[in-house]
N, C-alpha and C positions, 0 to 999 in steps of 0.2 A: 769493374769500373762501368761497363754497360749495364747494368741494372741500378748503380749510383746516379747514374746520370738521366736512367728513364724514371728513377724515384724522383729526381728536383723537378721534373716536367708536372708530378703530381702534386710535389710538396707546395710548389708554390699558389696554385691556384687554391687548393686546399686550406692553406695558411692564407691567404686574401682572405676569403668569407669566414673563416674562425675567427680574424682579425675585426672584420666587419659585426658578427655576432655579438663578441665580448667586447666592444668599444660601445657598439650601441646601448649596452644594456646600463650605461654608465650616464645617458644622458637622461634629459627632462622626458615627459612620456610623450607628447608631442612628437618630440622628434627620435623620439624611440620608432615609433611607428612607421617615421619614414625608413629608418634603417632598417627594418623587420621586409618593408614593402621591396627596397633593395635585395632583400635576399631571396623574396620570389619571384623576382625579376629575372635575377640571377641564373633561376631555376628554370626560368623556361627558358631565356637565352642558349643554358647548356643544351637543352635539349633540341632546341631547331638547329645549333653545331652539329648533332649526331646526324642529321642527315647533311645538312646543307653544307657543312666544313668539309665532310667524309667524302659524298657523292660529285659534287659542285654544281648542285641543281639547284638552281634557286626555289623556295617553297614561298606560298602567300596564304597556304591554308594552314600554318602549323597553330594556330590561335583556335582552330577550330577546336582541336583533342584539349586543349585547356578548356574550349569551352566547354563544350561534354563532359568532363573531368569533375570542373568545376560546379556542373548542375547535381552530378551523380553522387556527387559528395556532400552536396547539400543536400539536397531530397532527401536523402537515407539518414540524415543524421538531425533533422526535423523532426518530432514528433508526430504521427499519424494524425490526430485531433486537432493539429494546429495546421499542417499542410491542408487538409482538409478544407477548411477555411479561408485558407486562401486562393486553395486549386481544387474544387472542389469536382471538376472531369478528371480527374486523374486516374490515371491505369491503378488496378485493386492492388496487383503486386507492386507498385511504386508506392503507392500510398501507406500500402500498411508495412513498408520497410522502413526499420529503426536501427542503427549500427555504431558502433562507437566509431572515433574518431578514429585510430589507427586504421579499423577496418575500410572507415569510409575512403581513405588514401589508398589504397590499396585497389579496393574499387573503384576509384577514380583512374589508377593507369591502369588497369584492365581494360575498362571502357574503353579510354582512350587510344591503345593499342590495338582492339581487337576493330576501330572505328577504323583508325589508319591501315589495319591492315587490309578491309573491306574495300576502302575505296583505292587505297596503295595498288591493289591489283590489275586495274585498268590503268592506271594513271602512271606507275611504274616504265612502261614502255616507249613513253614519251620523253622530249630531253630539249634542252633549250626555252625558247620561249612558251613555246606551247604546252610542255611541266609547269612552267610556271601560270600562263593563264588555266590550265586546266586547278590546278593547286588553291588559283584565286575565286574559281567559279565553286570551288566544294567550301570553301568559308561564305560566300553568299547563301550556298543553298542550307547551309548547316546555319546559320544566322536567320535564315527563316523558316525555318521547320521548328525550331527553339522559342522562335518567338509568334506563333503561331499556334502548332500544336498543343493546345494545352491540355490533351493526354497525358504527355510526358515531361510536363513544365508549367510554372505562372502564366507561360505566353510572355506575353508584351509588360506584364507588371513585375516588381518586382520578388523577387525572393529571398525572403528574410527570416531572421529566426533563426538562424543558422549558427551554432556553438561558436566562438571564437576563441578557440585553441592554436592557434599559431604564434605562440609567445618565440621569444629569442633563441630556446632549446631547439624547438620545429621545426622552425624555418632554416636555423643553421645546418641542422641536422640532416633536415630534407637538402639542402641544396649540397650539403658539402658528398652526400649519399650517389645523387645523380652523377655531380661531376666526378667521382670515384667509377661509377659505372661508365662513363662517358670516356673518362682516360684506359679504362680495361677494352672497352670496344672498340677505341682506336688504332691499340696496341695489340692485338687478336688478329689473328691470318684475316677474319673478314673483313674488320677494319683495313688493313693495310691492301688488300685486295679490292675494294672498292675504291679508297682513294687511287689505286694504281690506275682502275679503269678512267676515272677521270680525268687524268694525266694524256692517257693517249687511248682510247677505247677501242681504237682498230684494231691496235697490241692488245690489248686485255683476250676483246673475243680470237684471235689468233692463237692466244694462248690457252683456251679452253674453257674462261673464266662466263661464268653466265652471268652477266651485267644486270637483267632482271632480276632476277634472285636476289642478288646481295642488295640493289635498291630496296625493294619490298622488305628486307628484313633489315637494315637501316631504317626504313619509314616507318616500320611499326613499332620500333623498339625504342624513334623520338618521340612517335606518337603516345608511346608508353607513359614518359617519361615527361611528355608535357600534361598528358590526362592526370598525372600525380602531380606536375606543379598547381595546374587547375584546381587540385585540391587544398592544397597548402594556400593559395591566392583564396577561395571565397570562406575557408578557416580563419583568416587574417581580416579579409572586407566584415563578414557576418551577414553580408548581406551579397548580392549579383545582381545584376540586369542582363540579358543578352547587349545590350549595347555595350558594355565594359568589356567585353571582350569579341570585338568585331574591328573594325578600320582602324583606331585609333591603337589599338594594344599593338595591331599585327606592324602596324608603321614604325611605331616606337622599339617595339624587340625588334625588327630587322635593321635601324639605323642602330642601336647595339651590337648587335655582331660586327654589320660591316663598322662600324667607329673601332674597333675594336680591333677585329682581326677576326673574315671568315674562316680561316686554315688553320686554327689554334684553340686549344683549350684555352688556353690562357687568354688570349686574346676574345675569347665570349663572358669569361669570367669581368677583362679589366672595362668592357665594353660598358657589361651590363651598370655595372657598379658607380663605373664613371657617369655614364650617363644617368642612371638612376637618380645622383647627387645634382647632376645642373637641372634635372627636371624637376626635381620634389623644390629646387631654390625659385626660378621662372616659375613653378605654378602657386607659390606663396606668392612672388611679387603682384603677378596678376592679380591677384586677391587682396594687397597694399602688404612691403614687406618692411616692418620696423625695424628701421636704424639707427633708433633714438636718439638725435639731434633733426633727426626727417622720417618721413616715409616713402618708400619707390613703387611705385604701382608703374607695371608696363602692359600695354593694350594686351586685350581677352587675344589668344592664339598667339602671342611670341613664341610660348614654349615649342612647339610642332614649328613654325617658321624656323626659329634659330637650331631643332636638329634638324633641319631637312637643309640648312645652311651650308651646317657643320657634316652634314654626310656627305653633299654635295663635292666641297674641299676636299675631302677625306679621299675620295673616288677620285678628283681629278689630282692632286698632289702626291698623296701615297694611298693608292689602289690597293695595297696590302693590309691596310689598317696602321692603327699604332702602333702594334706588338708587332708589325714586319707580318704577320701570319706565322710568326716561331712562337715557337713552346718555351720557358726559360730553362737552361741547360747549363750544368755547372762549367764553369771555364777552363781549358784544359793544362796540365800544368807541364 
């Protein structure tokens, strides 16, 4: 019955995005596309839960391994002659790497794991707010080294040319992937040992538990996990900018979680999803959204106004999210 019970914890979030996959693939392509965009949303939401649900440290830098991810995924799956061209300082071994796409995933959460586990190292030891502004100053400095260096990037221009392979199988696939990995590491002595230290940390280290350890190996393995959404995301765009993944992405995925519920798979899955849908509708309206007897045009920046609204409520009404912060659990008979 205990294993019945820890399976609907998985079935359900699992069966949200399969739901999410196969419904979308049913619509106009337009809005295919938003549903596609939802499920790498999806994806890197899961992946800032693995630290931030598990530890209860808030992070502001987990958009950075997407970013990384995301470049390292595109650069390798560019053509040499065509990068060239457009990044023409480019490091010899960046430029002349050429990868398929599966590969290039793969090499996107490498990257981004072995990124978080680098700076995880220092930053791990800190806790409260100071995790967190430290977390916010490595997405600044990671945001301008990206868009800067153009050794190891366009810099400041765009990057394009990039396969777009993130049809409705890949992205399903990748997100429903993570959060499979996401429910295993929750439910693993380390998972369940780190959330304990978060509970009461005085207990933890009393009882033996090394609270730095298991943060850094939570950090690296979201960081993993979002350098692979990073990739799935600029497979989907075809193209990146450093700016698509800096202030804007990191506001938007962290009002998903908390909308959601930080202490729950489920609750980043229903977060991501949910919000995914008022945003792809607010930023059509922006743009004049046909209703055909009218049209609704609502001023540039509603979208970010109205969740920053809706996160606000969320915090002050039910601090635990929608989902409570539970998992869904069959009912006991």
């Amino acid at each position: 019955m205990r294993r019945l019970a820890a399976g609907s914890q998985l079935f359900a979030p699992v069966l949200l995005l399969a739901l999410v996959g196969v419904l979308g693939s049913f619509t106009s392509r337009t809005v295919q596309f938003q549903f596609r965009f939802a499920l790498v949303m999806a994806t890197i939401v899961i992946a800032l839960y693995v630290f931030v649900g598990n530890s209860g440290v808030v992070s502001f830098g987990h958009i950075s391994f997407v970013a990384v991810g995301a470049f390292a995924a595109g650069l390798t799956t560019v053509p040499e002659a065509l990068k060239l061209s457009l990044s023409p300082d480019l490091f010899p071994i960046i430029a002349r790497a050429e990868v398929g796409n599966a590969v290039s995933l793969l090499l996107a959460a490498a990257v981004g794991g072995l990124f978080a586990l680098i700076v995880g190292g220092p930053l791990m030891r800190l806790s409260g707010l100071s995790a967190g502004i430290a977390t916010f100053a490595v997405l600044v400095i990671t945001n301008n080294v990206l868009r800067n260096w153009e050794a190891i990037g366009p810099g400041a221009r765009t990057l394009s040319l990039v396969p777009e392979t993130t049809g409705f199988l890949q992205a399903t696939v990748g997100a429903v992937a993570v959060a499979v990995l996401a429910f295993l590491y929750q439910r693993s002595r380390f998972g369940r040992v780190l959330r304990a230290s978060s509970e009461d940390a005085p207990a933890a280290e009393g009882a033996g538990i090394d609270i730095y350890r298991q943060r850094l190996l939570a950090f690296a393995l979201s960081g993993a996990l979002a350098g692979f959404a990073g990739g799935l995301l600029v497979h989907l765009l075809g193209s990146i900018t450093t700016q698509q993944v800096y202030l804007d992405l990191t506001f938007v995925t962290l009002a998903m979680l908390v909308i959601g519920g930080v202490r729950s798979l489920w609750g980043a899955v229903v977060g991501a999803l949910l919000v995914s849908g008022v945003n792809s509708l607010l930023l059509t309206a922006e743009n004049g959204l046909d209703l055909g007897l009218t049209e609704l045009t609502v001023p540039t920046g509603t979208r970010l106004v109205t969740l920053g609204v809706v996160m606000a409520l969320i915090l002050l009404f039910r601090p635990r999210g929608l989902t409570g912060g539970r998992e869904v659990t069959l009912p006991r008979s």
